[in-house]
VEXKE-754775 format. One record per residue: residue in one letter; x, y, z of N, C-alpha, C in turn. Coordinates in steps of 0.05 Angstrom, whole numbers, padded with zeros to 5 digits, always signed. Example, Ala and Ser with C-alpha at 12.3 -4.5 7.8 and 13.67 -1.06 7.14 Angstrom:
# residues 2
a+00264-00114+00156+00246-00090+00156+00264-00066+00156 s+00257-00045+00142+00273-00021+00143+00258+00001+00157 
# end
This chain:
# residues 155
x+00412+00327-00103+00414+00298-00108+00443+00290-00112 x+00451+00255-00102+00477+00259-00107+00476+00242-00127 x+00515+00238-00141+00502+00227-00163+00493+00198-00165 x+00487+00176-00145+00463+00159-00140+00447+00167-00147 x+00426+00185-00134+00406+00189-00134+00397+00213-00156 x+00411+00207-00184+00402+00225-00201+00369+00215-00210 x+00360+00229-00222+00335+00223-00235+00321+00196-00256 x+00352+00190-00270+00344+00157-00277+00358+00139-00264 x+00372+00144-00243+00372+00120-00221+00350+00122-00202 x+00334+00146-00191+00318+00144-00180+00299+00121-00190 x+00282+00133-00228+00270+00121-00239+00271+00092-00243 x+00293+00080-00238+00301+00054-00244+00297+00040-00218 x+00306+00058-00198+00301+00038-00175+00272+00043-00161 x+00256+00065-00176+00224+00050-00168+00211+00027-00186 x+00225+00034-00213+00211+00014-00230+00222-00011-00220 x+00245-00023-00214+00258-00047-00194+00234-00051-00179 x+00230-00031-00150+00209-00032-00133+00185-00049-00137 x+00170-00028-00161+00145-00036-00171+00145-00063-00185 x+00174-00071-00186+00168-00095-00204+00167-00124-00183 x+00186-00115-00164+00193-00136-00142+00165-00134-00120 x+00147-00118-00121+00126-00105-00097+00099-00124-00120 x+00102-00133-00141+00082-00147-00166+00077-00180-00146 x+00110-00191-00143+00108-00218-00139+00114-00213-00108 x+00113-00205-00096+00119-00191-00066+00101-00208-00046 x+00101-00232-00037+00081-00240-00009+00072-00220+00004 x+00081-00196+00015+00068-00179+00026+00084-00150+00012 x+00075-00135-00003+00078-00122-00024+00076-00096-00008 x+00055-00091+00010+00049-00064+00026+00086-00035+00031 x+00109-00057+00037+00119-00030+00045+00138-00018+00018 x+00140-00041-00001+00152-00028-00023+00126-00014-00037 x+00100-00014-00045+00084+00000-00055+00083+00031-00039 x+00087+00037-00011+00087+00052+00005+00114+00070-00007 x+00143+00058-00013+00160+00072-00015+00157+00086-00039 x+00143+00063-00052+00143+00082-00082+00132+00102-00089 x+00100+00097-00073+00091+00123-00078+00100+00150-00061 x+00116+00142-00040+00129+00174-00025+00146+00177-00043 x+00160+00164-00059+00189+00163-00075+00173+00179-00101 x+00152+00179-00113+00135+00203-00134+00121+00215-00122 x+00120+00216-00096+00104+00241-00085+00118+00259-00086 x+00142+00261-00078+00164+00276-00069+00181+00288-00103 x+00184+00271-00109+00184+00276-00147+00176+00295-00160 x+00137+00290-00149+00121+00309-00169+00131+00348-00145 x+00130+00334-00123+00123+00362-00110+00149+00382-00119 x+00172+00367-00127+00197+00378-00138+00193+00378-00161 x+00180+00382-00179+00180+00377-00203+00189+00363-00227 x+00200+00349-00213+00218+00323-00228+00197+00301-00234 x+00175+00298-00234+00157+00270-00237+00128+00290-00259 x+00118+00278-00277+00096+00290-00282+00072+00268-00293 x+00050+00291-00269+00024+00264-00278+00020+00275-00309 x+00013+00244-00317-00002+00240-00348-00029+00246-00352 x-00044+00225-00338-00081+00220-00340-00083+00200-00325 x-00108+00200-00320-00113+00177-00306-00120+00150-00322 x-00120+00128-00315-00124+00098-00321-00143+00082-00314 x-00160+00073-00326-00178+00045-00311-00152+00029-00306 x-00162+00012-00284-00144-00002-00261-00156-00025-00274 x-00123-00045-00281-00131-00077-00292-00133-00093-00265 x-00132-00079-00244-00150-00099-00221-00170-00083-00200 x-00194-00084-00214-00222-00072-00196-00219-00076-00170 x-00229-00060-00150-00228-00065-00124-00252-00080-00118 x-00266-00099-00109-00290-00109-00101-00307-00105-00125 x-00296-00106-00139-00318-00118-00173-00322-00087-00181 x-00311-00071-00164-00314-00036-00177-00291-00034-00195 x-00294-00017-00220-00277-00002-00231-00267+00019-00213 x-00237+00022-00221-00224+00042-00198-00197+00055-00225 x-00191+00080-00226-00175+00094-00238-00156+00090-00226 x-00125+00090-00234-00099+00094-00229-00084+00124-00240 x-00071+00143-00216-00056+00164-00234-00028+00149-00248 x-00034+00169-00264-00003+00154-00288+00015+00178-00285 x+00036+00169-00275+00062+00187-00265+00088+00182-00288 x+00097+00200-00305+00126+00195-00315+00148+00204-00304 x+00164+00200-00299+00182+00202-00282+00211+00190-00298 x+00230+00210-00307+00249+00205-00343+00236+00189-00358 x+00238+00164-00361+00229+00151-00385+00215+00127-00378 x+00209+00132-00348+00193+00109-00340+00157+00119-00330 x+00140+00098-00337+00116+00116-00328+00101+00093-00305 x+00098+00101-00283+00083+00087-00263+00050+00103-00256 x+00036+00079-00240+00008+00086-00225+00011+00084-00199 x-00002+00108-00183-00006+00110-00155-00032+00117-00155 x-00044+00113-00135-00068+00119-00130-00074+00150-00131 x-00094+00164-00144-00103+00183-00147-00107+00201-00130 x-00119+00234-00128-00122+00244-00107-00145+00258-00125 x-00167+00265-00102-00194+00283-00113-00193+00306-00135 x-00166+00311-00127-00158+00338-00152-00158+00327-00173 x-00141+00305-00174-00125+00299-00203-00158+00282-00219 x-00178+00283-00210-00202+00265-00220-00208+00294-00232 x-00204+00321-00225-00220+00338-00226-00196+00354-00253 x-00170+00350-00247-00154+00363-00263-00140+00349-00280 x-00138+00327-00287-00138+00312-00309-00147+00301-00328 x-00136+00288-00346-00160+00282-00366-00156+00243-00364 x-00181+00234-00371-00177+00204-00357-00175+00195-00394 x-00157+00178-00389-00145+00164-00421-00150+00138-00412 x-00181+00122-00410-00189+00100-00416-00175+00067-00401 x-00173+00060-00408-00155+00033-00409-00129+00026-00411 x-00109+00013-00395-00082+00014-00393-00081+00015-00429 x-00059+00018-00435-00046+00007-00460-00018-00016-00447 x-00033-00033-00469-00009-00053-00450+00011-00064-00477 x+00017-00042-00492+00041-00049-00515+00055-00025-00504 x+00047-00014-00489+00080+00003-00484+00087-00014-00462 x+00126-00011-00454+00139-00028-00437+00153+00005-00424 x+00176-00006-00392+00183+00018-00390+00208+00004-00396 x+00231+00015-00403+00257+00008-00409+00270-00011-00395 x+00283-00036-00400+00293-00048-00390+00307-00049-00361 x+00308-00049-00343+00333-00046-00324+00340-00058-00305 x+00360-00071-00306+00381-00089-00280+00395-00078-00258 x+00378-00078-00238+00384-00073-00214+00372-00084-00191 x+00392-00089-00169+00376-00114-00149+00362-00093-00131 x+00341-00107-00117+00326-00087-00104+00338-00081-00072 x+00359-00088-00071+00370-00082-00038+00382-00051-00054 x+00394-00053-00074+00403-00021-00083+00390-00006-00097 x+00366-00016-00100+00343+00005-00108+00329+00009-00080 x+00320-00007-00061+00307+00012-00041+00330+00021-00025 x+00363+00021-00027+00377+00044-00012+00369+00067-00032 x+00362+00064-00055+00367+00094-00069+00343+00106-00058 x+00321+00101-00059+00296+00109-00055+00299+00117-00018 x+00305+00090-00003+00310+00101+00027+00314+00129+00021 x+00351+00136+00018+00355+00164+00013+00347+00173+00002 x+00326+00178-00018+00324+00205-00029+00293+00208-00012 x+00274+00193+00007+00252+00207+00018+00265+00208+00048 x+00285+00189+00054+00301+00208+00078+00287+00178+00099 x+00282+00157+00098+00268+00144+00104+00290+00125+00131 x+00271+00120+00143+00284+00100+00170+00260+00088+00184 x+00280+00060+00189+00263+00037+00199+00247+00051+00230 x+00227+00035+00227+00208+00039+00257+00226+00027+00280 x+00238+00042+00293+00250+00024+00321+00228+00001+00333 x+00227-00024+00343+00214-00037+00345+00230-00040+00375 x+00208-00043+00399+00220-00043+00418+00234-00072+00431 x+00250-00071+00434+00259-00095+00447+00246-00129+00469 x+00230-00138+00458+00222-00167+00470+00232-00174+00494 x+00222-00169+00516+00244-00182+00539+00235-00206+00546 x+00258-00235+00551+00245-00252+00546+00238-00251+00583 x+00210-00271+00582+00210-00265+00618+00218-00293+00634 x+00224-00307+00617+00242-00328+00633+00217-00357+00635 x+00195-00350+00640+00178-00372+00636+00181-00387+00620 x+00169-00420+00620+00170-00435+00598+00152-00452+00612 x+00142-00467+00589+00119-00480+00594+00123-00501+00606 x+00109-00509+00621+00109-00549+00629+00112-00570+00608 x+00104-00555+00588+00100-00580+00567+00130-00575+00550 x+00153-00557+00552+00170-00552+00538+00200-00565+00544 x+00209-00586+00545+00233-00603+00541+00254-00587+00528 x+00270-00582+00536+00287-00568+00518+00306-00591+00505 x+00314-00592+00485+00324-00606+00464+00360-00619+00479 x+00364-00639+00483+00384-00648+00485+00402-00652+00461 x+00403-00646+00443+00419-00658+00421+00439-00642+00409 x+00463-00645+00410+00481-00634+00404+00501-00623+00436 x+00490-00632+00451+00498-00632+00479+00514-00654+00488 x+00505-00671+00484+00532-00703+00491+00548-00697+00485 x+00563-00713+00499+00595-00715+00489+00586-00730+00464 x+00610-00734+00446+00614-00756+00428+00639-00757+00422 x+00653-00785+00424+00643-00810+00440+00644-00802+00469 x+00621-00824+00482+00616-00811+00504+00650-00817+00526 x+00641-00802+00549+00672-00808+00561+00653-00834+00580 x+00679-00851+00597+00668-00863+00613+00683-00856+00636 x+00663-00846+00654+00670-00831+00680+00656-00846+00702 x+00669-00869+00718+00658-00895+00736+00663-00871+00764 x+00651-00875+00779+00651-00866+00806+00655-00890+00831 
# end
């Protein structure tokens, strides 16, 4: 790791993540980073599951468990795996008087930290070619095209 990407900047810039991925219009790819960003954690030994959690938002009116991950002094939920139902012990209901530590950091430099440390890169998206059509009904906009003031050019 470099020293960016030590273990409480890691932690800081998922808890950033998780906090910006809460109010997120479409939340899907920072939830995605975070959990590769403690997958990769636990498999290095740097992240450790707690227990599992009833989830304060049911899926379709079901109760659903959350794993509880600490990771230095911050503790997050990712979705579970069949083992950890089988090898953990489930501790009930969030507790919602613990907080995780304060921290100020914008999220363009929390997901570079996270980018690098799962080694991550954008999907090349292939290039649009435009094909030159346009519709009958499409006028293209004159404005900002005139002269101003106009010239007067008599023939």
């Amino acid at each position: 790791m470099n020293p960016e990407t030590s273990l409480r900047n890691l932690a800081q810039a998922i808890f950033t993540i998780n906090r910006h991925a809460k109010t997120a219009p479409e939340p899907q790819h920072l939830y995605q980073i975070k959990k590769d960003a403690i997958s990769k954690l636990l498999k290095e030994n740097k992240a450790k599951k707690i227990g599992l959690h009833f989830s304060d938002h049911p899926k379709f009116s079901n109760q659903h468990s959350t794993l509880l991950v600490m990771v230095d002094d911050y503790y997050f939920h990712i979705p579970p795996s069949k083992e950890d139902f089988k090898a953990l012990k489930h501790l009930g209901s969030l507790d919602q008087n613990y907080r995780n530590p304060q921290t100020k950091m914008s999220l363009s430099q929390a997901k570079r930290i996270v980018y690098q440390y799962i080694d991550w890169k954008p999907e090349k998206k292939p290039q649009s070619r435009q094909t030159g059509y346009t519709s009958s009904y499409y006028t293209p906009s004159s404005l900002g095209k005139m002269e101003w003031p106009p010239s007067r050019s008599h023939r």
